[in-house]
N, C-alpha and C positions, 0 to 999 in steps of 0.2 A: 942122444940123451938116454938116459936108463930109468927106465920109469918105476921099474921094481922098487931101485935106492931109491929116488926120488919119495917115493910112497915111502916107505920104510922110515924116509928121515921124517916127513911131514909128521905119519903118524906118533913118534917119538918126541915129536914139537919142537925142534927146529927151524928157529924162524927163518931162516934164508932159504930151507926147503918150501919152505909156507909161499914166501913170495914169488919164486919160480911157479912154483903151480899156480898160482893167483895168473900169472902172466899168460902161464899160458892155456888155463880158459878163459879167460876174458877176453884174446886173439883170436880164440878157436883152433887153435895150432896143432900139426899132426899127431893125435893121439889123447886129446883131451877128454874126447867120450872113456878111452879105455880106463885115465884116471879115474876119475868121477866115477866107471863102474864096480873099480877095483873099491874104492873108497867108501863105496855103499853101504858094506856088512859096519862100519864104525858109525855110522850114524845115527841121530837120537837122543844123544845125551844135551846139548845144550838146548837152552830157553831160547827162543828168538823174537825178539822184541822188536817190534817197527814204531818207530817216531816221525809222524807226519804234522804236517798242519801247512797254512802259509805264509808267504816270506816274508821275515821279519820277527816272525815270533816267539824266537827265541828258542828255539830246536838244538842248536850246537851245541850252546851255553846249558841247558838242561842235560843235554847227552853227558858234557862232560861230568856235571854232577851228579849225575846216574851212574856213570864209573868209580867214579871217587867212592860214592859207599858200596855198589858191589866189592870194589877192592877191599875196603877196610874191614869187607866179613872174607877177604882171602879167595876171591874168586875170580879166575883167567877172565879178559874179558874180548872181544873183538868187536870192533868199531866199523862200520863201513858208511861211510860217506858219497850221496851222492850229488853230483854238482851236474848244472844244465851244461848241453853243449849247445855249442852256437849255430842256428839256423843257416850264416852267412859265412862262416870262416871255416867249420866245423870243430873247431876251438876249445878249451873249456879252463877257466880260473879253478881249481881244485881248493877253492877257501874254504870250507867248515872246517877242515882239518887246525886251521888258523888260530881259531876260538879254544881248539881242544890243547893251547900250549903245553898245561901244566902235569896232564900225564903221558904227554906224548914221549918220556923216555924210562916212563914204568916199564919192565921189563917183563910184567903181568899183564901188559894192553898191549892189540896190536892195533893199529888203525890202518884204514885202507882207502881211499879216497878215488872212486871210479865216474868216470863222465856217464853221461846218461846216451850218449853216441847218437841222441833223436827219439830215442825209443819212449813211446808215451806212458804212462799213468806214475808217474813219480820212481822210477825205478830204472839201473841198469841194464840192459838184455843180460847179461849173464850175473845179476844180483843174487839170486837165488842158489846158482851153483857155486858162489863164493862164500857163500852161505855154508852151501856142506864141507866147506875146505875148512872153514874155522873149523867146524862141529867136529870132525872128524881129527883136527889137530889137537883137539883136545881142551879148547875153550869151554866155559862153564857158562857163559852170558853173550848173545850177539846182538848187539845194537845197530840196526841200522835205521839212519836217517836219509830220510828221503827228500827228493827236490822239496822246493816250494809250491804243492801241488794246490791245484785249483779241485770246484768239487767234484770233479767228474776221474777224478785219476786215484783207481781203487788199486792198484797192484799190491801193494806192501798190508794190503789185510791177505790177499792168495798165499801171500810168503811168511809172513808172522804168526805165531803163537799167542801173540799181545799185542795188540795194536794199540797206544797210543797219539790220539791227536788234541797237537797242543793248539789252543788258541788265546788271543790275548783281548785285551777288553775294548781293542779298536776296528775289533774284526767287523762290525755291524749290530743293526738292530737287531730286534727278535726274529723278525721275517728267515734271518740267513739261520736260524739254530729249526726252521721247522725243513729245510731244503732238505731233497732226499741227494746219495751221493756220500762224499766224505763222512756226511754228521752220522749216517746211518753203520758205518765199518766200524765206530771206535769200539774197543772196548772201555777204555778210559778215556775222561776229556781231564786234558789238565788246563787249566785260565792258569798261562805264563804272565811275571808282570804283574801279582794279585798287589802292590804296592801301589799301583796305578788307580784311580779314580773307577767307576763303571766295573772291578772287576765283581765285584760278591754280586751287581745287577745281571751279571753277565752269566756268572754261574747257576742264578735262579732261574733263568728263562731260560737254560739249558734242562736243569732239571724238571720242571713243568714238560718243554719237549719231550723228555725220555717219557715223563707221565704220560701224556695224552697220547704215545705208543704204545704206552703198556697199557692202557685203561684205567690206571688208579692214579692220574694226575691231583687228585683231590682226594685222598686216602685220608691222609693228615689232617683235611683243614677243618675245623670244628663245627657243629652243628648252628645253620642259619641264628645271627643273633643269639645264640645259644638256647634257645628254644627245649622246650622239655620234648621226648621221642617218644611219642606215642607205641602203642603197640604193633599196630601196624607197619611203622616204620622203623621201628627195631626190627621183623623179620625183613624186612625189605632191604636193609642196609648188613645184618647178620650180626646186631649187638643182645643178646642172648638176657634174661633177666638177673643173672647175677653180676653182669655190666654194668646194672642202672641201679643209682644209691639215690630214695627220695623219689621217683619218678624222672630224675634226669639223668642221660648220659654220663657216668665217669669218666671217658673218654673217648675219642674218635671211634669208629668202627675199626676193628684189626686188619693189617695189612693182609693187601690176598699173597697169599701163601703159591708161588711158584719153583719152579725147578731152573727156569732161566736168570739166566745171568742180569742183574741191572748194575747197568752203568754208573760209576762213582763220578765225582766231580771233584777235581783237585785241584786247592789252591796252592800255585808255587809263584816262587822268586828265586829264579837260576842264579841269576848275577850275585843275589844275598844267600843262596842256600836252603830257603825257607822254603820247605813244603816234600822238600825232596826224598825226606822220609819218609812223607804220607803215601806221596807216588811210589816208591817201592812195594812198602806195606798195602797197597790196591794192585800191584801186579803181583804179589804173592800170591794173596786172597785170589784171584784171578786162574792162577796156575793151578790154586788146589782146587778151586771149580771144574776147571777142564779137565783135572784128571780124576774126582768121584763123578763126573758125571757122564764120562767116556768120549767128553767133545774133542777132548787134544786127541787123542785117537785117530778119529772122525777129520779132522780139518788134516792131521796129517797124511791119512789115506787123498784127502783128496789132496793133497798137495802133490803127490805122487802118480796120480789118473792125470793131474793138469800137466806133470813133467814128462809122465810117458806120452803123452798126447801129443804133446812139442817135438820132443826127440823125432815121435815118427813121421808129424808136418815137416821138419825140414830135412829129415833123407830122404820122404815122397819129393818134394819140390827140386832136390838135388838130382836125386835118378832123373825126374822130369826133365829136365830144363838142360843136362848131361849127357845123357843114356839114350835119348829118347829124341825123335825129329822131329818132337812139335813143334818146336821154335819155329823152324828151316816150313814145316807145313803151312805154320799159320803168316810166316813174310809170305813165300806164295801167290797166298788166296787173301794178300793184302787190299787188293787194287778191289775185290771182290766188298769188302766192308766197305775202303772211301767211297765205291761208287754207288753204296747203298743195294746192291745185290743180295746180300751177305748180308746178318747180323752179327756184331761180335759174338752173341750167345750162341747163334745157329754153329758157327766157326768153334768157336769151344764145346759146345757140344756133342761137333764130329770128331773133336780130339780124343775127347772121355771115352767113346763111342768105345774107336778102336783103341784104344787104351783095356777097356775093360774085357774085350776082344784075346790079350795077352801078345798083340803084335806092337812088334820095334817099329812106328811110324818114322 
């Protein structure tokens, strides 16, 4: 294989270069670091957008609609899909892509559809670096949708620029919008389904949540009874005397004034189309946040401390386990651990030992 061409066609945007490479990091196949290093210096240009939430609520059907109008403002788009694999067969149904029929032969969308191979928090093991393959082919938007994660499965905020978690208005009571975990990664919540009964209920006690995180859960809500504000309580609240007409408040106290980002609340209808504007228009407003305020920056540096970190866990653990006679030491001094002699920790211990030593055990 010639990895130069290869690179050469991907970055010209050829899509049958695109999917070769696709193949072959997602296998890990001989020479995929050297891709991906070569590919590096093109990197940067696309938005990356993650669409999480869980299963059922209409994630695929929104994605597609989130293609539909990136395209019609003329913009490459890449899709990647991820579907579970099966704990017992190791298996995997590749359906969201199912949902995506209608632009599945735009010639402006690529769609990619990767099993999750086990690997937890809503994400493919090599999710990320299929990531920089679009980016670098020259796509302008990457959407990736991830399993049907539960709240404890944060990856695709590590990987995204925009986080997106959709829910719908059968997701539960209030209780589940105060859980730390998922609720806490979005940047936008979009309530999928707002046609459904409970959604505008479902919407508000999300935003309350964001309130009583930010501490101005109650910014808006008007003066007890409407009660006149004394003076004391105008400096205590921050409504100044040219606020107060008559002795009574004009209106609320002004919103506190921050630099962070608060979360929107969107209401959409994938299947109708309805809303899906509004959710572009909150990931715009969103992009140009991260970039006056240096945070895309920021999250991409560390996207790159979390990817060099990885790269050098698994050539340590390959030298280890390759290179190196730990393995062959620790069978051994097996019989030493069953027979309670030994702890495993004491036993790894003396591996590190002489490991750090710089001797080939």
């Amino acid at each position: 294989m010639d990895l130069d061409l290869l690179i050469s066609e991907l970055v010209s945007g050829k899509t049958a270069a695109l999917a070769r490479a696709i193949s072959i990091v997602e296998n890990m196949r001989p020479g995929f670091e050297r891709l991906l290093g070569e590919l590096h210096r093109s990197l940067g240009r696309a938005r990356r957008i993650g669409i999480t939430g869980p299963p059922g609520a209409g994630k695929s059907t929104l994605v597609e609609r989130l293609v539909s109008h990136y395209r019609s403002s003329g913009f490459k788009v890449g899709v990647i899909a991820v579907d579970p694999t099966s704990p017992f067969t190791g298996g995997a149904l590749l359906g969201d892509r199912i949902r995506m029929e209608s632009i599945a032969l735009d010639t402006g969308v690529y769609i990619r559809s990767m099993a999750s191979r086990g690997s937890l928090g809503g994400l493919a093991t090599t999710t990320r670096e299929v990531c920089d393959l679009l980016d670098a082919a020259g796509f302008d938007r990457i959407l990736v949708e991830t399993v049907g994660v539960g709240q404890s499965e944060l990856d695709v905020a590590r990987m995204a620029d925009s986080t997106v978690l959709v829910l719908v208005p059968e997701s539960g009571d209030g209780i589940q919008t105060l859980k730390s975990g998922v609720m806490e990664i979005a940047d936008i919540f979009a309530v999928n389904k707002a046609d459904r009964s409970g959604a505008d209920k479902l919407r508000q006690e999300i935003e309350v949540t964001l309130g009583i995180r930010r501490g101005n859960a109650f910014r808006n809500v008007p003066a007890h009874h409407g009660r006149a504000i004394g003076v004391s309580d105008r400096r205590r609240v921050g409504v100044s005397e040219d606020d107060v007409l008559g002795g009574t408040a004009s209106s609320a106290p002004p919103p506190l004034r921050s630099s962070a980002w608060e979360q929107p609340v969107v209401l959409t209808s994938a299947v109708k189309g309805d809303g899906v504007a509004d959710l572009v228009a909150a990931l715009d407003r969103h992009h140009d946040w991260l970039v006056a305020s240096g945070e895309l920056d920021q999250r991409r540096r560390r996207r790159l401390m979390e990817r060099t970190r990885e790269v050098v866990d698994r050539a340590t653990r390959k030298w280890l386990w390759e290179e190196t006679r730990a393995e062959r030491l620790i069978n051994d001094r097996l019989d030493e651990v069953a027979g309670g002699e030994v702890s495993p920790y004491e036993l790894a211990q003396d591996v590190l030992e002489e490991l750090k030593q710089g001797e080939k055990i």
